[in-house]
C-alpha positions as CSV (number, residue, x, y, z in Angstrom):
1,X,16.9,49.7,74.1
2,X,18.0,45.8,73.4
3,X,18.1,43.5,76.3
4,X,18.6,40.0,75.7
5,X,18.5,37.5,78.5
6,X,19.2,33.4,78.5
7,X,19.5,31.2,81.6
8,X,23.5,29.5,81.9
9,X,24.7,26.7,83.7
10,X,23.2,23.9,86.1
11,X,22.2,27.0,88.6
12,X,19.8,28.9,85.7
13,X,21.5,32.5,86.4
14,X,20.2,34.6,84.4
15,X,22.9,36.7,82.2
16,X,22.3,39.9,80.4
17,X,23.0,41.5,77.3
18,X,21.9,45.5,77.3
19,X,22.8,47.8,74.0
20,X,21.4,51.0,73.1
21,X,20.5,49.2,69.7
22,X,21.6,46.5,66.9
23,X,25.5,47.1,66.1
24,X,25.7,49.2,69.2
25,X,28.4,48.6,72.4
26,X,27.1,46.8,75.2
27,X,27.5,45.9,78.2
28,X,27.4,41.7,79.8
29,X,25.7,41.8,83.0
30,X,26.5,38.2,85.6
31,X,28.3,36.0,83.3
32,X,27.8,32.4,85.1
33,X,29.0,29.3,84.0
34,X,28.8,28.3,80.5
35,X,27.5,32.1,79.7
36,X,30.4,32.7,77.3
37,X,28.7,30.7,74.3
38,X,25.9,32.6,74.8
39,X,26.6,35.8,75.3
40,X,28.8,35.2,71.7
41,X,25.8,34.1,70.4
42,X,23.7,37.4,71.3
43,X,26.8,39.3,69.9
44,X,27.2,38.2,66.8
45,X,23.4,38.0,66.4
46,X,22.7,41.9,67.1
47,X,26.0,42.6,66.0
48,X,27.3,44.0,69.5
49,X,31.4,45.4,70.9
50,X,31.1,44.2,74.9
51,X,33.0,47.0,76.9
52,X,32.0,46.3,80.0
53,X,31.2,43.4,82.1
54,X,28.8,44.3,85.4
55,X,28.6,41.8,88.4
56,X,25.7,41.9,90.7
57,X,27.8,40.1,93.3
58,X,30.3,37.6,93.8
59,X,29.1,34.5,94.0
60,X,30.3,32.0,91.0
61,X,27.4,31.1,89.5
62,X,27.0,34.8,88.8
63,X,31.0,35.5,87.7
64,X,32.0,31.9,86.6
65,X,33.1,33.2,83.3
66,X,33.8,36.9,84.2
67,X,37.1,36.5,82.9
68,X,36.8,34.7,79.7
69,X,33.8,37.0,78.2
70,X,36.0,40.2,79.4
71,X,39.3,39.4,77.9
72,X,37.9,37.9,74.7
73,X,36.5,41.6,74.1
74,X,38.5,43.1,76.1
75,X,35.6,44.4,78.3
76,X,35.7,46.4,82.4
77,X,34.7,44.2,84.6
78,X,32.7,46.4,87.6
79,X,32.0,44.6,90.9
80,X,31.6,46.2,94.6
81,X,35.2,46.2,96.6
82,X,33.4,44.2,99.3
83,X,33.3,41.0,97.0
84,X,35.9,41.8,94.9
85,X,37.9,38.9,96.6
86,X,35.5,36.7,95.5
87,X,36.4,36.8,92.2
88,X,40.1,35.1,93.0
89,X,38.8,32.7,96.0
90,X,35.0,32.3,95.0
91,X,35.4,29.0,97.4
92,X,34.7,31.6,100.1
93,X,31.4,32.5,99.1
94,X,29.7,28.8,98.6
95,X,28.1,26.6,101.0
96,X,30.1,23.1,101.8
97,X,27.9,21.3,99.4
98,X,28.5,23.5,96.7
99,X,32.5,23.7,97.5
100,X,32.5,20.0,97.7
101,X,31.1,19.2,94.0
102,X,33.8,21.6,92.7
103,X,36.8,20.3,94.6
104,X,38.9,18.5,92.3
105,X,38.1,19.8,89.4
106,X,41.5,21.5,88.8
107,X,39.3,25.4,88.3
108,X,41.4,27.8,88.4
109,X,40.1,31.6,89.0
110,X,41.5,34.9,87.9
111,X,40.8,38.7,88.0
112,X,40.2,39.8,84.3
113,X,43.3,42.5,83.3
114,X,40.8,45.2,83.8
115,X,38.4,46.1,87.0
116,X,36.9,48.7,88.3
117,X,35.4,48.6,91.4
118,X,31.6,50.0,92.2
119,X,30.1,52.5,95.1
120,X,26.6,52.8,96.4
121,X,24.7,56.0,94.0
122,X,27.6,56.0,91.1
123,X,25.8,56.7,88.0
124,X,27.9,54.7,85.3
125,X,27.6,56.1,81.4
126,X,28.8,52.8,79.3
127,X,27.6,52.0,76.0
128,X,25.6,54.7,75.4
129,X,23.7,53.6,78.6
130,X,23.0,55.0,82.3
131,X,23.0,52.5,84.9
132,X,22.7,53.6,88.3
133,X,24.3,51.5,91.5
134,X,22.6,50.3,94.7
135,X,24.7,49.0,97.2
136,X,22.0,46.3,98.8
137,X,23.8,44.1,101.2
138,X,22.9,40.9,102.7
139,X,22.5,38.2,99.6
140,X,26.6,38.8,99.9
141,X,28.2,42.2,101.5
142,X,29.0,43.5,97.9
143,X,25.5,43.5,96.4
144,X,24.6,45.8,94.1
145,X,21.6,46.1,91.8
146,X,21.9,48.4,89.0
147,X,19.0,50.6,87.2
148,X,18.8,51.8,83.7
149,X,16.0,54.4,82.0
150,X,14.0,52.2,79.2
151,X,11.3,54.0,77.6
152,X,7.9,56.1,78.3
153,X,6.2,53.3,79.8
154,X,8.4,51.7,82.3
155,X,10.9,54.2,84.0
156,X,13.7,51.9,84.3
157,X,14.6,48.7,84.5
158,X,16.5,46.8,87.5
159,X,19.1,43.9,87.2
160,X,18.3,42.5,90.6
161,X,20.9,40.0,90.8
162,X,20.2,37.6,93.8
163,X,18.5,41.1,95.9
164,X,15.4,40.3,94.5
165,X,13.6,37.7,92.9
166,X,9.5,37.1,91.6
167,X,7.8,36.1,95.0
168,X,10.6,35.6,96.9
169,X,14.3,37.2,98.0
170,X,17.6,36.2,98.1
171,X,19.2,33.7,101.0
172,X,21.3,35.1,103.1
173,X,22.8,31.9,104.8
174,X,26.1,31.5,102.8
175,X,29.1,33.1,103.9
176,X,29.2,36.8,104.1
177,X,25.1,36.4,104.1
178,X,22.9,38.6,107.1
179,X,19.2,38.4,106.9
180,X,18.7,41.6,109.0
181,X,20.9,43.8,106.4
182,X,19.1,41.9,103.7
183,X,15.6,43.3,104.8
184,X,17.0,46.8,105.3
185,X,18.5,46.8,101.8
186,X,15.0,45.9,100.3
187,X,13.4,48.1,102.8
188,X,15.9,51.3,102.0
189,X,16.7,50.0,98.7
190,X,13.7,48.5,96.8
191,X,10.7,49.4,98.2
192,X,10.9,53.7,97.7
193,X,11.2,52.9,94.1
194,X,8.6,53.3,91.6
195,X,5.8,50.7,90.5
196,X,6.1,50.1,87.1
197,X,9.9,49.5,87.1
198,X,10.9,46.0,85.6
199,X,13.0,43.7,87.7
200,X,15.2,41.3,85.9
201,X,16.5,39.3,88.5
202,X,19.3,37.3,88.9
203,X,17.2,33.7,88.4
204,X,13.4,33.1,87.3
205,X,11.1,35.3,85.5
206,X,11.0,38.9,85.1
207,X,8.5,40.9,87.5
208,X,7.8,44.4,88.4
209,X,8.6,46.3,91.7
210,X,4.5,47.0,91.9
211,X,4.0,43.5,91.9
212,X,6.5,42.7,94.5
213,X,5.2,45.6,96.7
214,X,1.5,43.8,96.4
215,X,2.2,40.2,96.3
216,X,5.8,39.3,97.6
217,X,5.6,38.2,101.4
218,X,9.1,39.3,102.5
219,X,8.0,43.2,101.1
220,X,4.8,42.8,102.5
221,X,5.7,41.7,105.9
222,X,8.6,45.0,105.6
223,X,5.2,47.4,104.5
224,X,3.3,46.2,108.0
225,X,6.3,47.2,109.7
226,X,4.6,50.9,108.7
227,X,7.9,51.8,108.9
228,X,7.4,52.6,104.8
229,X,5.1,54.2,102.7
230,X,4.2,53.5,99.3
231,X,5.6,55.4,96.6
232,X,4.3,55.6,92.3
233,X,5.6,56.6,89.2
234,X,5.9,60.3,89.2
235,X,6.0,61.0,92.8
């Protein structure tokens, strides 16, 4: 399996590239701002058809160029119908500070021609790849994750978006945000799932879900609830 990864824009958001293989479909994963270079960079590079565009969540600096990188390849874009309005009004989804630095500078947003809209447990086939959907609110009401198999030593992999994160979470004060429903979505969502899977998240570095389960404090603090037990690979 290929995944290529590169940090866009002045927020870092990690985007994603997956592909079964050189000269194989793929599919973009959170396209922020000034992704759309990139991610033409990584196709041409490995030779890659984008059919399908996946967003973690709403919020622009995850969808800023949604739009652009779908209609140049004429790519699905999939996002959860809870922040589906966020891709025509993503104004409703900032903080004041961050709305304020983008007043006035004449963006306009649009829904790319084609989108489909995501549920909690679909299992999406796409490029030759299996990617299965969490619904994890709280970061925003639409957030998803979204797990793929990757070889014989790590079970999957999971695009975390802003769920999950090396040390830390996601906030949960911008609009649409909850902190409660944020700690049952990691709690229901994240911490039932095996050790050795690989979390690429939606900003910093790549971890693992054993890690997080040993070191992070907001899964740690969920674990002395004893409200959940641990679970390994193979269980």
């Amino acid at each position: 399996m290929l995944i290529a990864a590169f940090p866009a824009g002045p927020w870092g958001t990690n985007c994603y590239v997956a592909a079964t293989g050189a000269g194989a479909e793929c599919v973009v994963i959170d396209p922020g701002k000034d992704a759309a270079p990139g991610v033409a960079d990584v196709v041409r590079e490995h030779r890659l058809k984008p059919v399908a565009v996946l967003l973690t969540h709403g919020h622009i600096d995850h969808m800023w160029s949604v739009t652009p990188v779908a209609g140049t390849y004429d790519a699905t874009a999939w996002i959860h119908p809870d922040d589906r309005h966020l891709l025509t009004d993503p104004l409703a989804g900032m903080s004041k500070e961050t709305a304020g630095m983008l007043l006035g500078g004449g963006y306009e947003f649009t829904e790319p021609d084609g989108v489909a809209e995501l549920t909690d447990g679909a299992a999406l086939e796409l490029a030759g790849l299996r990617f299965v959907v969490d619904h994890t609110p709280g970061h925003t009401q639409g957030s998803v994750t979204f797990r793929t198999p990757y070889d014989a030593d790590i079970s999957e992999v999971m695009f975390s978006g802003d769920l999950l994160f090396a040390g830390s979470i996601g906030r949960t004060d911008l609009p649409g945000g909850d902190h409660a429903t944020m700690l049952r979505s990691l709690e229901s969502k994240v911490l039932p799932l095996a050790d050795d899977i690989v979390v690429l998240p939606g900003h910093g570095e790549q971890t693992t879900i054993g890690r997080e389960r040993a070191t992070n404090p907001f899964l740690l603090d969920l674990q002395d609830s004893g409200s959940v037990g641990r679970v390994t690979r193979g269980l």
